[in-house]
Structures are given as C-alpha cells and as structure tokens.
C-alpha positions as CSV (number, residue, x, y, z in Angstrom):
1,X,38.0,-49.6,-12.1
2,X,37.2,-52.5,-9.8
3,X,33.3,-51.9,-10.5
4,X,33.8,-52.2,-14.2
5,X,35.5,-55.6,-13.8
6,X,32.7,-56.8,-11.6
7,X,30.1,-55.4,-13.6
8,X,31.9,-57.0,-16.4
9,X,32.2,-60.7,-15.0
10,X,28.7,-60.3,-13.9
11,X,27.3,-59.1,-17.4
12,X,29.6,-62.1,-18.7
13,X,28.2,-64.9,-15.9
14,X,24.8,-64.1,-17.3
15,X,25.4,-64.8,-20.8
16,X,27.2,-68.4,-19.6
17,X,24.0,-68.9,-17.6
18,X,21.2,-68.5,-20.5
19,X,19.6,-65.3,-18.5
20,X,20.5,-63.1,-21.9
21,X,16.9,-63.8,-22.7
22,X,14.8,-61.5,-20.0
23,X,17.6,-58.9,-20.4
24,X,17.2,-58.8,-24.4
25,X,13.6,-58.7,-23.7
26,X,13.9,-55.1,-21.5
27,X,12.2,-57.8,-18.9
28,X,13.0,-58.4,-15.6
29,X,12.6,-62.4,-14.5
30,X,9.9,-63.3,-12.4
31,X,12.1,-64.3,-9.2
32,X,13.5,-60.4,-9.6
33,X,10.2,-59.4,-9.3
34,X,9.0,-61.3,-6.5
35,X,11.9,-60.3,-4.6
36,X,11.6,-56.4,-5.6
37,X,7.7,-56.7,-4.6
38,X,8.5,-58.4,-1.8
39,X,11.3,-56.0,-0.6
40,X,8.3,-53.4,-1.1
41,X,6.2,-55.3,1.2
42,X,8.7,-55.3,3.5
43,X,9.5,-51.6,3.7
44,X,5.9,-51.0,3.5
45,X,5.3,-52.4,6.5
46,X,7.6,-51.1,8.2
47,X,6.9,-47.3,7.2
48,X,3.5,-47.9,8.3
49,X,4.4,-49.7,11.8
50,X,6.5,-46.3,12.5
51,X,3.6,-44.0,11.3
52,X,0.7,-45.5,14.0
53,X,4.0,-45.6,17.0
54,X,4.8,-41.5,16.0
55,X,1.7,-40.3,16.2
56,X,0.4,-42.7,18.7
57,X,-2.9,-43.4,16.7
58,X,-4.1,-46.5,18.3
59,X,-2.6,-45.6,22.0
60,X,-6.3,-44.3,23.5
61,X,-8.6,-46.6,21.2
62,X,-8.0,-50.6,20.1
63,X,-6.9,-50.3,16.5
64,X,-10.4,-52.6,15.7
65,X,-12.3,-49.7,16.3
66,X,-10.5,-48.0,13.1
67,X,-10.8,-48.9,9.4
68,X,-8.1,-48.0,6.7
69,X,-8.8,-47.3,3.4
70,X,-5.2,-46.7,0.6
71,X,-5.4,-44.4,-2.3
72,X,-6.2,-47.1,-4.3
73,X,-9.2,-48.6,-2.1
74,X,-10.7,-44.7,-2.6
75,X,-9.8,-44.9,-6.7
76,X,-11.8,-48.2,-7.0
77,X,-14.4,-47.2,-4.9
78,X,-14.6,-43.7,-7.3
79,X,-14.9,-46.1,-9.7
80,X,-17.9,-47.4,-8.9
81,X,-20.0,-44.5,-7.6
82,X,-18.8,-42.0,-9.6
83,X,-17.3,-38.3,-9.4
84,X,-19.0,-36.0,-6.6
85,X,-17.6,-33.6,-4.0
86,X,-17.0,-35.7,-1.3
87,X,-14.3,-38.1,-3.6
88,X,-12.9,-34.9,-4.9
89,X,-12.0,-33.3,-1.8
90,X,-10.2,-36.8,-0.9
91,X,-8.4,-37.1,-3.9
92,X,-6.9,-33.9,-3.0
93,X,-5.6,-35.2,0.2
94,X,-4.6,-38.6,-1.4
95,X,-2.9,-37.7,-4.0
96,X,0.7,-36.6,-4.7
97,X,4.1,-38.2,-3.7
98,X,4.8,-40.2,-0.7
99,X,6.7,-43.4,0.5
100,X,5.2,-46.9,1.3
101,X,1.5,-46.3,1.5
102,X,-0.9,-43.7,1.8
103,X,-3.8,-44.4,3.9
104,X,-6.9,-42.8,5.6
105,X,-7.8,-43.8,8.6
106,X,-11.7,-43.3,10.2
107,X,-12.7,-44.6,13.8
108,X,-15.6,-46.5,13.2
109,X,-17.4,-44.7,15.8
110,X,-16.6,-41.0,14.5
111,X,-17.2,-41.5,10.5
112,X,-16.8,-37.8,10.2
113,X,-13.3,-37.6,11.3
114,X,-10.6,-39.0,9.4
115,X,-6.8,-39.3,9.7
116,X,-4.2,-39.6,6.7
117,X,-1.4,-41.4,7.5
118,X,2.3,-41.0,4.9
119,X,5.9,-40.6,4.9
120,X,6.7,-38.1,2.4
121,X,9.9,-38.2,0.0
122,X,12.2,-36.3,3.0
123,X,11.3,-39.4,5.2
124,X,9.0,-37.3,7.5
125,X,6.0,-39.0,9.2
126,X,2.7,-36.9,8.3
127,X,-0.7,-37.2,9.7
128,X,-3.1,-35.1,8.4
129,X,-6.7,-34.7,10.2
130,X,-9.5,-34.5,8.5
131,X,-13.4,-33.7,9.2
132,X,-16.5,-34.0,6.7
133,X,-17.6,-30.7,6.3
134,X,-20.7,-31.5,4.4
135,X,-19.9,-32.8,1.3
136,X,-16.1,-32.4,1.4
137,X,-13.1,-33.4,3.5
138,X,-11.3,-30.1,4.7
139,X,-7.8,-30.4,6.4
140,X,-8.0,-28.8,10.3
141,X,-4.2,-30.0,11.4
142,X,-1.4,-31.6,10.1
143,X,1.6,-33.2,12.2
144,X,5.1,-33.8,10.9
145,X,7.8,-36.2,12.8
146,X,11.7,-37.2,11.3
147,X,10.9,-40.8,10.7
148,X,12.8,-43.9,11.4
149,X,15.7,-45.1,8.7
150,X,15.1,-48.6,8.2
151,X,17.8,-51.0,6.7
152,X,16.1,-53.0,4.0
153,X,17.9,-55.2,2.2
154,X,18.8,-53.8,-1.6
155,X,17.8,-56.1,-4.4
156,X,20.7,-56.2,-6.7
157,X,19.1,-57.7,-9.7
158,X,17.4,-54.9,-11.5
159,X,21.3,-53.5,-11.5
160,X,22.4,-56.6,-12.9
161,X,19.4,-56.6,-15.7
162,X,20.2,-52.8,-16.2
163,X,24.2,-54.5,-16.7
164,X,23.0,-57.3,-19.2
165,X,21.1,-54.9,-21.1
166,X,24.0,-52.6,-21.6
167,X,26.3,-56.2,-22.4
168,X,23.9,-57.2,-25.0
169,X,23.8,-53.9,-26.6
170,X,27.6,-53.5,-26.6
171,X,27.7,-57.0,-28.3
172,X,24.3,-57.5,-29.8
C-alpha cells in the first residue's frame, strides 16, 4: 500500500512540475538518458576490469601489446569489406547474449590467436580462445569464473516515466 501512495505523489509531483510532456510522448528526458547511459558506462567498466583480473590476461604481457575489438567494431568493419569466412566464423563467437561488452582480444604479436572476453546473463566471466584456422576462427578452450557482484547505483527515472505514463493514461 505504501508503494502505491509513493507511486502516487510521485506520478502527481510530475504533473505540478510540467514533466507530463516526455511521459505523454512514450519519451524519456534527455537527463534520464544521460544518467541511464552513463550508469551503463559505469557497469561496463567495471565488468570488464573484473574480466582481464579473472583470467589474468594482461599478467605475463603489457596490455599495449594487445588490441580489442567489440562486436560492434567487427559489425562495422563487415560492413565495409563484406561477407567471407573469416567474419562468419567471428560472428558466431560474437554473437548472442551477454552483459557489459563483448570483446575480442588479439596480442599484437600473435595475430592468429585471439581471446573473447564476456560476462554471460548468470554473471559468469567467460574467455573463449580462439585461433585462425585458415580462413575461420575455431574455438580450442573456453574458461568460466562466478564473477564479481557490483553495486551500481539504480536509476529510478525510467520507473518514474513508466509511473507518469500509467498517470496520464488513467487521467488522460
């Protein structure tokens, strides 16, 4: 009962505050945005620092010596090249679900070794190794850890959009 009450003082604060406007318009304002993306950023970053510390990627070489490329670096790159073996193979290890970012990782001195770096959706740390075989990628090992939990902060204003939304269409 108590959330209803403060869901409905907050649905009625935004009408006395003029922010009816982005709700109506099924969009969120640009300062929820910015601090969604940057809560993203944030987490991101985070995942990733616990990914190179599990599997200890950068212990034996200077991380320098490596170069990263996301899912969305190889999609562009597709892009401009075009379809062949070698981009399918890596789609197939880019591609499905996964938390933060996904990224591939090849020492600059061993092009033909590559290591993909993610924390799948049960918050495990995965690194997948790769090696050129020719024209294609092929998976030889794949390492799981339990990742870290991280505390980051929870943005409340999509909620309270999601709130105004419901307010507006209550009382349209």
């Amino acid at each position: 009962m108590r959330k209803i009450i403060h869901s409905m003082i907050i649905c009625c604060l935004f009408m006395t505050t003029g922010t009816t406007t982005y709700a109506a318009n099924n969009d969120l304002s640009e300062d929820c945005k910015k601090q969604m993306q940057e809560t993203r950023e944030e987490y991101g970053k985070l995942v990733m620092s616990d990914l190179l510390h599990s599997f200890h990627l950068f212990d034996e070489n200077n991380e320098e010596d490596y170069i990263y490329f996301t899912a969305k670096d190889l999609w562009k790159n597709q892009l401009l090249i075009g379809d062949n073996k070698l981009f399918e193979s890596l789609k197939n290890q880019m591609s499905g679900s996964y938390r933060g970012e996904k990224r591939m990782y090849i020492r600059k001195s061993d092009p033909n070794t590559s290591y993909i770096l993610f924390r799948n959706v049960n918050s495990e740390n995965v690194m997948v190794t790769l090696v050129r075989n020719g024209e294609e990628w092929v998976q030889v090992e794949k390492k799981i850890k339990q990742g870290k939990k991280f505390g980051v902060k929870e943005i409340k204003c999509g909620d309270e959009h999601f709130m105004q939304k419901m307010f507006d269409n209550l009382y349209p």
